[in-house]
C-alpha positions in Angstrom: -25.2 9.9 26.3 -22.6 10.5 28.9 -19.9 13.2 27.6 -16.1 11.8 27.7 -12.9 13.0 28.3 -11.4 14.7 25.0 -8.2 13.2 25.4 -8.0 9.0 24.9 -5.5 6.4 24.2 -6.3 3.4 22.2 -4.3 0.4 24.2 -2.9 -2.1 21.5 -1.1 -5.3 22.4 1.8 -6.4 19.4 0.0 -7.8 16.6 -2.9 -5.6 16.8 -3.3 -3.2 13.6 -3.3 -0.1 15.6 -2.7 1.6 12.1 -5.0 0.0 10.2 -7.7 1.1 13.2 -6.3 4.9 13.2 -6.6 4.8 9.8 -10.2 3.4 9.7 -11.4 5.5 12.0 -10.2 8.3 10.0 -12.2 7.1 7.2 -15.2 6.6 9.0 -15.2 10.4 10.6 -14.2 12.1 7.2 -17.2 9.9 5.6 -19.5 11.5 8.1 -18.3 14.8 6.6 -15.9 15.7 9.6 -12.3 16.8 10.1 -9.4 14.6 11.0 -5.9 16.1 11.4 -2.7 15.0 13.0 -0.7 12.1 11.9 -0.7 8.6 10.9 2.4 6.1 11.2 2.6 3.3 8.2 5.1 0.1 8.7 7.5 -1.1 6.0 10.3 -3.3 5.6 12.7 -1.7 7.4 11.6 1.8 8.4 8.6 3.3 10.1 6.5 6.2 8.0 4.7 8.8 9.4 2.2 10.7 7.3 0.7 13.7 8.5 -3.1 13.6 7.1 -3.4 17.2 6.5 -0.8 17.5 3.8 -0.1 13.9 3.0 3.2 14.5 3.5 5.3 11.2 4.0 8.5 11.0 6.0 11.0 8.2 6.9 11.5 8.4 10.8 14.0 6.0 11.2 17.8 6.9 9.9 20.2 4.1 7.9 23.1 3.9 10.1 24.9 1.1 8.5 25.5 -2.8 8.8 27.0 -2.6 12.3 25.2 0.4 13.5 23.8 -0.6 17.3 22.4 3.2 18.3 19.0 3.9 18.5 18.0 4.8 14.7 15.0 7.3 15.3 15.8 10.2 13.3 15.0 13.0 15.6 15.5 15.8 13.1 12.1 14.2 10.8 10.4 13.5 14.4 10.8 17.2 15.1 9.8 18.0 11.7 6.5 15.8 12.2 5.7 17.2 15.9 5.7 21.0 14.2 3.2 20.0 11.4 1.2 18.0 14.7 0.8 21.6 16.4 0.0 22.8 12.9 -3.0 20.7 13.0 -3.5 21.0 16.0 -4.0 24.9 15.3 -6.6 23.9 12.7 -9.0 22.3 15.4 -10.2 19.4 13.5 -12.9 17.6 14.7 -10.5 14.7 15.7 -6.7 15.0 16.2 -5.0 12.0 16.0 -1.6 10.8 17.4 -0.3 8.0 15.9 1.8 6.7 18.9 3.0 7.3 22.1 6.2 5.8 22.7 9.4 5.5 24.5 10.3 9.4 23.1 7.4 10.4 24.8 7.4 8.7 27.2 11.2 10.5 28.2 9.6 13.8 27.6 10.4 14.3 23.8 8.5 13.8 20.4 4.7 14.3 20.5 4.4 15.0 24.2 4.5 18.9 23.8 2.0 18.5 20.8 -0.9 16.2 23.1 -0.3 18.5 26.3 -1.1 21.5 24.2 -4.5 19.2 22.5 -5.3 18.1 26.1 -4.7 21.4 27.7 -7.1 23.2 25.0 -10.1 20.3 25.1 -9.2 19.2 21.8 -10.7 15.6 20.6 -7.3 13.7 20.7 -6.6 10.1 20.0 -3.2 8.4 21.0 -2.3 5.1 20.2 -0.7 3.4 23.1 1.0 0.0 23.1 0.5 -2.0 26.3 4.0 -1.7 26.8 3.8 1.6 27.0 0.2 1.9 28.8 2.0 3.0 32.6 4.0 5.4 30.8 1.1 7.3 29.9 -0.8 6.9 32.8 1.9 8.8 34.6 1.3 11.5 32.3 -2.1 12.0 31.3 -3.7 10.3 34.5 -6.9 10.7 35.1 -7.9 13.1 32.4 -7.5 10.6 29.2 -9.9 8.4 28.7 -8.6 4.5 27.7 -10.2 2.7 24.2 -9.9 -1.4 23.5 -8.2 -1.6 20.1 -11.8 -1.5 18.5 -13.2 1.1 15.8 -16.7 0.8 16.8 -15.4 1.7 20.4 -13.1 4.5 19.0 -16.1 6.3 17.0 -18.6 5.5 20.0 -16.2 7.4 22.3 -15.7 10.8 19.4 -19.7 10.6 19.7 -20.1 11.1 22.7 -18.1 13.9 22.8 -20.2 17.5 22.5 -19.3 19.4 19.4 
């Protein structure tokens, strides 16, 4: 089997259940016996949840800003919060890091970009979710070193396979 690039971003259109695959794939590798670290994002209501796998810890990343709020309600202090436990797992070189998103924060230079330069930069297995919207964004950044996953599991898991170990 041909070896892969360690870094890859699974493209999602809207509608797709890009958590639901993260979090699949998750329980497929840890089912094998392996290690996955890094975080997971989880919709509600009215909020976005991020869950970072390796402590389970929960946090709220958008902030209540009131009825006629119109700014931007990320919470950057929480996405901070969450990009510092990232590196943490990074740190513990699991045999998959995942990144639940790469967004517009990233794309600007801010939230997790620091956190998959460092995986990329080190050969770490890293897996970014990456809405379509979003898909030139990240081409400008990781180019030609990431590879690029259909919103599939079976793809997903056939791509951490053929990575060497």
């Amino acid at each position: 089997m041909t070896e892969s690039l360690p870094l890859a971003a699974v493209v999602y259109d809207d509608g797709d259940p890009i958590d639901a695959l993260l979090a699949q794939v998750r329980a497929a590798l840890e089912g094998r016996g392996q290690k996955v670290g890094g975080v997971l994002q989880t919709p509600c209501a009215e909020t976005i949840h991020a869950v970072h796998i390796d402590s389970g810890r929960t946090f709220d990343l958008m902030q209540n800003l009131g009825v006629c709020a119109t700014g931007c309600r990320l919470d950057s202090g929480a996405l901070a919060e969450v990009a510092g436990l990232l590196a943490q797992s990074l740190a513990a070189r699991p045999d998959l890091l995942i990144v639940s998103r790469f967004g517009r924060v990233e794309a600007e230079g801010g939230g997790f970009l620091a956190e998959i330069g460092a995986a990329a930069a080190s050969g770490q297995p890293t897996l970014v979710g990456v809405a379509r919207k979003r898909e030139a964004d990240w081409r400008a950044y990781a180019g030609d070193f990431a590879e690029t996953l259909p919103c599939d599991a079976a793809a997903v898991l056939a791509w951490r396979d053929s990575l060497a170990t």
